[in-house]
C-alpha positions in Angstrom: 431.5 89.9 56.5 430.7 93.2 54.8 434.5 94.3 55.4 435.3 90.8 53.3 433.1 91.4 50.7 434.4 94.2 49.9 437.8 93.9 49.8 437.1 90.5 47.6 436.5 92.7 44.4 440.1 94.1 44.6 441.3 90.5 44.5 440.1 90.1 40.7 442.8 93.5 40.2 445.8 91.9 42.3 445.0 88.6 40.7 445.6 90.0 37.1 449.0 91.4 38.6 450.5 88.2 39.5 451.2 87.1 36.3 454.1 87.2 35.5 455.5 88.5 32.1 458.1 90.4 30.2 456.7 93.4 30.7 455.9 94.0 34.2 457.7 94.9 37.0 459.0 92.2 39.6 457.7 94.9 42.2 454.1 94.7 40.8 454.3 91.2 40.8 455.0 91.0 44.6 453.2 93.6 45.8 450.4 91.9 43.9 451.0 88.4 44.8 451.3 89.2 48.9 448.3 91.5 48.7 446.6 88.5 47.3 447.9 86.1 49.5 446.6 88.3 52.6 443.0 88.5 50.9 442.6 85.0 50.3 443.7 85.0 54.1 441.5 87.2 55.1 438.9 85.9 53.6 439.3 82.0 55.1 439.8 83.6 58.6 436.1 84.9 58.6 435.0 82.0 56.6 436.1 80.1 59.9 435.0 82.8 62.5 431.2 82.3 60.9 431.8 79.0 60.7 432.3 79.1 64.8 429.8 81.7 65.7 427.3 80.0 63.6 427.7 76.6 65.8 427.7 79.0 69.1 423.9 79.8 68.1 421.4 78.3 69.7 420.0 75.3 67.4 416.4 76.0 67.3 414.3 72.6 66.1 412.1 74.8 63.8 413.2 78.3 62.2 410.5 80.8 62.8 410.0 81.5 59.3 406.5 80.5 59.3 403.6 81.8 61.5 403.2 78.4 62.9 406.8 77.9 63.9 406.5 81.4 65.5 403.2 80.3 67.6 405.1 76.9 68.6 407.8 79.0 70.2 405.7 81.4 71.9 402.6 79.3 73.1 402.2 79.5 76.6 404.9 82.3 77.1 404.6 85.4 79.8 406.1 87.4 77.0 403.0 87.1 75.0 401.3 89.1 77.9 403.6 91.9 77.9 403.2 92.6 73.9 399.1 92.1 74.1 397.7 95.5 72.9 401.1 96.5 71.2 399.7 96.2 67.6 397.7 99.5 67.8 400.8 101.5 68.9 402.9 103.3 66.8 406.5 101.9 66.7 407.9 105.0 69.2 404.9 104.3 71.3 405.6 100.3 71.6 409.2 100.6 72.1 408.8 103.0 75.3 406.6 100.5 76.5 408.1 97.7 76.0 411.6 99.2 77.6 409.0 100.9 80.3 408.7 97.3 81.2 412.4 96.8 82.1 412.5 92.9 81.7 414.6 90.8 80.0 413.8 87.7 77.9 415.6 84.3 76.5 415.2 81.5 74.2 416.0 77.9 75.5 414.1 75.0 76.7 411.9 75.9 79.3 412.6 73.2 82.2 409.1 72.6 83.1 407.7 71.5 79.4 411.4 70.7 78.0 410.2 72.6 75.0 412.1 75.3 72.9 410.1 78.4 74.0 411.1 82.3 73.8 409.9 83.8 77.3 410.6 86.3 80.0 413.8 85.0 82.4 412.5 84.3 85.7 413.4 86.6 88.3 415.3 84.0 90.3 418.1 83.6 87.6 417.6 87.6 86.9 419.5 88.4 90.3 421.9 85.1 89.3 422.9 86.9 86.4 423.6 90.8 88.1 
């Protein structure tokens, strides 16, 4: 996306080259118009790609953008055990504990409440997954 963006503010130079007049060069104007042509290209094909990965995301039934939607998807989670006492660490110190912990975690709907939850994978479907 980045890559895209950036490219796109040539497109306003080899959009100015296109026209065709008297006093250009037939040379300009296809270099110009191809290179334009492959921008605008460009710049559909990752318009699609995010247009796919975007529908490959989970579709959470509230964004946690609020502290409440945060707690609904955490309430009653084994994760919330492993971070308990975190908040007094310093960020090296919480991250070596946390990956001291070696455990892996998911968000889907937990089969037993059939409720969007973020929570440690169980260690049945851990050795499913190796």
């Amino acid at each position: 996306m980045v890559f895209t963006a950036f490219w796109s503010e040539f497109i306003v130079v080899t959009l100015c080259g296109v026209s065709h007049g008297p006093g250009r060069l037939p040379k300009l104007f296809y270099v110009c118009g191809i290179f334009t042509i492959v921008l605008l290209a460009l710049m559909i094909l990752v318009l699609f790609i995010m247009h796919i990965w975007k529908r490959a995301l989970p579709n959470i039934p509230r964004k946690p953008n609020s502290i409440a939607a945060v707690i609904m998807h955490v309430y009653d989670s084994k994760m919330c055990d492993d971070f308990e006492g975190t908040e007094e660490l310093t960020t090296r110190e919480r991250d070596e504990r946390i990956k001291a912990l070696n455990k892996q975690y998911y968000c889907g709907v937990r089969q037993d409440t059939q409720r969007w939850i973020v929570d440690e994978i169980p260690t049945a479907e851990k050795t499913r997954l190796a």
